[in-house]
C-alpha positions as CSV (number, residue, x, y, z in Angstrom):
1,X,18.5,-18.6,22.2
2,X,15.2,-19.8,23.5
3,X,13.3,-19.2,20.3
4,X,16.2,-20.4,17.8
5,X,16.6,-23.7,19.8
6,X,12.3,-24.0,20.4
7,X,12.4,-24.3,23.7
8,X,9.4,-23.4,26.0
9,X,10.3,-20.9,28.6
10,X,8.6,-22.4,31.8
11,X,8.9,-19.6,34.3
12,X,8.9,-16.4,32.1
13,X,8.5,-14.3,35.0
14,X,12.5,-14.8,35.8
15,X,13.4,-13.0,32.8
16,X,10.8,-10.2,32.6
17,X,8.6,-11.8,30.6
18,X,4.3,-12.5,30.7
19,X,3.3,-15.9,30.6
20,X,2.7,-17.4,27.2
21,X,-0.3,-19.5,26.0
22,X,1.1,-23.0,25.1
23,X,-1.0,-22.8,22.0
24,X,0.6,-22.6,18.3
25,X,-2.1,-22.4,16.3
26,X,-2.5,-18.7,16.1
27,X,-3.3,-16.6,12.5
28,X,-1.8,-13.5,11.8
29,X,-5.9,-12.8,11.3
30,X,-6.4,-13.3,14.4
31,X,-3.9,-12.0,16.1
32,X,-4.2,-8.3,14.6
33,X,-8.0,-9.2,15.7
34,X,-6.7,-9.7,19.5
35,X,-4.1,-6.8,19.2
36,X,-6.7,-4.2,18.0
37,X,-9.0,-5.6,20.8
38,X,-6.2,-5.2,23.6
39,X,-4.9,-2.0,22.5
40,X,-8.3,-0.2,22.8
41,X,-8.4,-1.8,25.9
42,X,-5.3,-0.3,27.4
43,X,-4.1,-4.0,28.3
44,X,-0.5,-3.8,27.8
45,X,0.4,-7.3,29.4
46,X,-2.0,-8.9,26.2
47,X,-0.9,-7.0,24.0
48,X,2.7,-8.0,25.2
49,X,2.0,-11.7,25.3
50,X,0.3,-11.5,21.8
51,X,3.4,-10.0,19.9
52,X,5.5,-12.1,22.3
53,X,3.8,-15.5,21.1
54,X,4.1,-14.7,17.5
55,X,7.9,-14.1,17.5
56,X,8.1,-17.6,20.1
57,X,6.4,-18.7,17.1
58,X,8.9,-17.6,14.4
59,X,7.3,-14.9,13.1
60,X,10.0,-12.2,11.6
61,X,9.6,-8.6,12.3
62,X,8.2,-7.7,8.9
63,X,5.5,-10.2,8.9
64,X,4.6,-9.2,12.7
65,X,4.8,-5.3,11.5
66,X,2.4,-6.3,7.9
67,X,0.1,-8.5,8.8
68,X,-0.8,-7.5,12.6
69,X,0.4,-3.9,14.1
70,X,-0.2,-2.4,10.9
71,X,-3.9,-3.7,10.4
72,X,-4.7,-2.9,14.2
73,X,-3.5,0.6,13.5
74,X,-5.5,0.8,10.2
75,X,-8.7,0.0,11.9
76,X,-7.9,2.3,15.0
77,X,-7.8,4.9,12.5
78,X,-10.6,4.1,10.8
79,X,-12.3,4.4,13.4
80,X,-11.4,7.4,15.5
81,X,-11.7,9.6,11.7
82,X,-15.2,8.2,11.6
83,X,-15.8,9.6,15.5
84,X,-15.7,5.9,17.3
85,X,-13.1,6.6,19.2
86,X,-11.3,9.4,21.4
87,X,-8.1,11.1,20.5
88,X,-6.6,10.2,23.5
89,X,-7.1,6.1,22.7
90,X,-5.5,6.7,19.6
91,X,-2.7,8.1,21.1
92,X,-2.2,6.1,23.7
93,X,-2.9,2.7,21.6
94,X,0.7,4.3,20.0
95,X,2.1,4.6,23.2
96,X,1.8,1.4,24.0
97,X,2.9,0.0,21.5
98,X,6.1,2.0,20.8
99,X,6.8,0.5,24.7
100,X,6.4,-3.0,23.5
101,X,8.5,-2.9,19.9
102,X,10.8,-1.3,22.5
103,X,10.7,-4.7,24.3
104,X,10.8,-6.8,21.4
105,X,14.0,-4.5,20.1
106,X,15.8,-6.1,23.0
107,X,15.5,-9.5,22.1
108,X,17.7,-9.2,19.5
109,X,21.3,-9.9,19.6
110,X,23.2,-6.8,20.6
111,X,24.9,-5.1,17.5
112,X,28.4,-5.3,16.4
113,X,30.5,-2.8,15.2
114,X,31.2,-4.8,11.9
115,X,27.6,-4.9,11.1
116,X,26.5,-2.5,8.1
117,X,24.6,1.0,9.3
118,X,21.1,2.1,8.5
119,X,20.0,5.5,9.9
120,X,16.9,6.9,9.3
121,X,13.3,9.1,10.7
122,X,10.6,11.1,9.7
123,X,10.5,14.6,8.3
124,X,9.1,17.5,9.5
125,X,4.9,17.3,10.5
126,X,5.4,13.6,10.6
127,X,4.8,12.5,14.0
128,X,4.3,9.1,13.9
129,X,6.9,6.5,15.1
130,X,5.5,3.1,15.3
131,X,6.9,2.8,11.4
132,X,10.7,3.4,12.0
133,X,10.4,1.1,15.0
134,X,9.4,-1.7,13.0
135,X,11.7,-0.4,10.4
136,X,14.5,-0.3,12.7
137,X,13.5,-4.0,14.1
138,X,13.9,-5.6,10.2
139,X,16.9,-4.1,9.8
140,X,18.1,-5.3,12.9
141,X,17.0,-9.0,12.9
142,X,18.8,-8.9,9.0
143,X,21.9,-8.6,11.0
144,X,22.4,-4.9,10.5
145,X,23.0,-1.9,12.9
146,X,19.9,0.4,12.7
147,X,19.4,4.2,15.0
148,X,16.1,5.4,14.7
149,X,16.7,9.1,14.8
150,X,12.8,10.0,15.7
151,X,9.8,11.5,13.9
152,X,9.2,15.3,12.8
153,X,12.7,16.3,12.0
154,X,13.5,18.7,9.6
155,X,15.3,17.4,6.4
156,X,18.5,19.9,6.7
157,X,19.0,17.4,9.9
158,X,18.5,14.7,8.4
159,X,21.0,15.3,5.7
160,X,23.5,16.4,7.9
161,X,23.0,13.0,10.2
162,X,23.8,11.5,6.5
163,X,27.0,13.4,6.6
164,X,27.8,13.0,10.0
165,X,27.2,9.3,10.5
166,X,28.0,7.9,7.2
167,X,25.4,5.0,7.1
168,X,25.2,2.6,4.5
169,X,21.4,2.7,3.9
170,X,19.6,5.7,5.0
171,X,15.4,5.3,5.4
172,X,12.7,8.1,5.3
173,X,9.1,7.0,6.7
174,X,6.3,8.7,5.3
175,X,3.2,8.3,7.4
176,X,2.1,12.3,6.7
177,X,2.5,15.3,4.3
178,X,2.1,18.6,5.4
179,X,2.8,19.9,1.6
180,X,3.8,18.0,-1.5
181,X,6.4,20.4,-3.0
182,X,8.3,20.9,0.9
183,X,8.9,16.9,0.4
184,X,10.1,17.0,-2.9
185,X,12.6,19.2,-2.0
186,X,13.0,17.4,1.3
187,X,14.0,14.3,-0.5
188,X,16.3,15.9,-3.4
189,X,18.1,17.8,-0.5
190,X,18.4,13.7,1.1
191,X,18.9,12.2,-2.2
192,X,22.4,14.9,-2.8
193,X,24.0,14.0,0.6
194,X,23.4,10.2,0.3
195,X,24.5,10.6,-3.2
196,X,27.8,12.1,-1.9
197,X,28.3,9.9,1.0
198,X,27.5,6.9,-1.1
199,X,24.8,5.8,0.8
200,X,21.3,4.4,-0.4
201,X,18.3,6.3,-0.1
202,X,15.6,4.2,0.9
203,X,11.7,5.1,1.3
204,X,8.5,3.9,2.4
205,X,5.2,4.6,3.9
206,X,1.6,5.2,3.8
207,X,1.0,8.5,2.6
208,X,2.6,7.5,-0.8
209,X,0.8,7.0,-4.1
210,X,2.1,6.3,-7.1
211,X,1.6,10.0,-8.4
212,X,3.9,11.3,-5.2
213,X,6.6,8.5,-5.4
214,X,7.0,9.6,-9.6
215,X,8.5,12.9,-8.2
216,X,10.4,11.8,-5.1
217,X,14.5,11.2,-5.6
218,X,15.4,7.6,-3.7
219,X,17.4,4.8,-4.4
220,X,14.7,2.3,-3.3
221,X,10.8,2.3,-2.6
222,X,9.5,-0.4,-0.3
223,X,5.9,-0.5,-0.1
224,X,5.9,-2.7,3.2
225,X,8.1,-4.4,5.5
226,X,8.2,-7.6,3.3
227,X,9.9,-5.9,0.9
228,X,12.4,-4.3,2.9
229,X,13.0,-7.5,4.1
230,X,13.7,-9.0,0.3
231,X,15.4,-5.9,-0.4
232,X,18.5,-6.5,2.4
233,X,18.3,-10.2,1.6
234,X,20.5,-8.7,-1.6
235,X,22.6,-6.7,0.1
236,X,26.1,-7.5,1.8
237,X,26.0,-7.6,5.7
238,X,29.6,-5.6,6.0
239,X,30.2,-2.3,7.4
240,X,32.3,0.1,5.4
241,X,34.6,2.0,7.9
242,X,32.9,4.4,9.9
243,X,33.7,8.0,11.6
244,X,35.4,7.5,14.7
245,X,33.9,8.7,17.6
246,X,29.9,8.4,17.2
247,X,27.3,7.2,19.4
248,X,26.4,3.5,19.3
249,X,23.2,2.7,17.3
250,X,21.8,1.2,19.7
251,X,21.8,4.0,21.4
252,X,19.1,5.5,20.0
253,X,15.9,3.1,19.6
């Protein structure tokens, strides 16, 4: 309500919250400059304030994910493949993070059963979760209802979570490939039960080229969040009926 209405939040503190900077003058530049900074520093209440001003400051979830998490997490990577930096910053720079999308997941308006599904994860050898979280934060501030099922899941799960839960959009993040052929099958073996449940099949992430996304079945390719964004900006916001007796999205962040 705060940030619809723009109205400063004088004692943050009360509701959980750090203190935010009164400035509003902040680039996406500069802050995935600031967020790289703070997440090699292990400074979590920064790193909370920085994300925390940019959605004050109107910022949607996709541009946020694009233009600032995912350029801190490109240069982390950078440099600990180069032999700058530890393993153990790496993985904790995820940590943190995942805690603070957690954060920024409950700022959002609780969901309603009426609200169109999307369920999605990552596939087996893919451990990386920051992708869905952001994925999952889109689709949530679009107005849908969004269960991140997790990372490194095998794709007869995944198919049968299709089956079982019905959703209306189902996503697949692709941040690693153990083997080529294993995901091409992994995806037609998706593709079939979305295809029968009459759900859309919708994929995305950094390990895919142009050569691998030729042989993948999907019903949509986004190349970032922005896109994911434009893409639900076509799509009606209304459930279709759902299974009785499953857990609530928002169960599982």
């Amino acid at each position: 309500m705060l940030r619809d209405q723009n109205t400063p939040l004088l004692h943050p503190e009360l509701l959980g919250l750090p203190a935010l900077s009164t400035k509003a003058t902040k680039t996406l530049q500069q802050a995935a400059e600031e967020l790289t900074a703070a997440l090699l520093a292990a400074d979590a209440d920064r790193c909370r304030v920085l994300l925390l001003e940019l959605w004050r400051l109107r910022f949607s979830p996709a541009e946020i994910g694009d233009k600032v998490v995912a350029p801190a997490f490109e240069r982390i990577g950078q440099d600990w493949e180069c032999g700058k930096l530890e393993v153990y910053q790496e993985r904790a720079a995820c940590n943190l993070m995942s805690e603070i999308l957690a954060e920024l997941d409950r700022l959002l308006p609780e969901s309603r059963p009426d609200q169109p599904l999307a369920v999605g994860g990552s596939l087996s050898h893919d451990h990386y979760r920051l992708a869905s979280q952001l994925v999952r934060l889109v689709f949530r501030e679009k107005g849908w209802q969004a269960m991140h099922l997790g990372a490194d899941l095998p794709s007869e799960t995944l198919a049968r979570a299709i089956h079982d839960l019905k959703p209306d959009i189902f996503w697949v993040s692709i941040s690693y490939s153990a083997s080529v052929d294993d995901l091409i099958a992994a995806f037609q073996k998706l593709f079939e039960a979305a295809k029968e449940e009459g759900a859309l099949l919708v994929v995305g992430g950094r390990e895919i080229d142009e050569s691998l996304r030729r042989q993948l079945q999907y019903s949509f390719f986004c190349q970032d969040l922005m896109h994911l964004s434009m893409l639900l900006d076509t799509l009606p916001v209304q459930r279709r009926p759902s299974p009785a007796g499953l857990p609530s999205p928002d169960t599982a962040a």
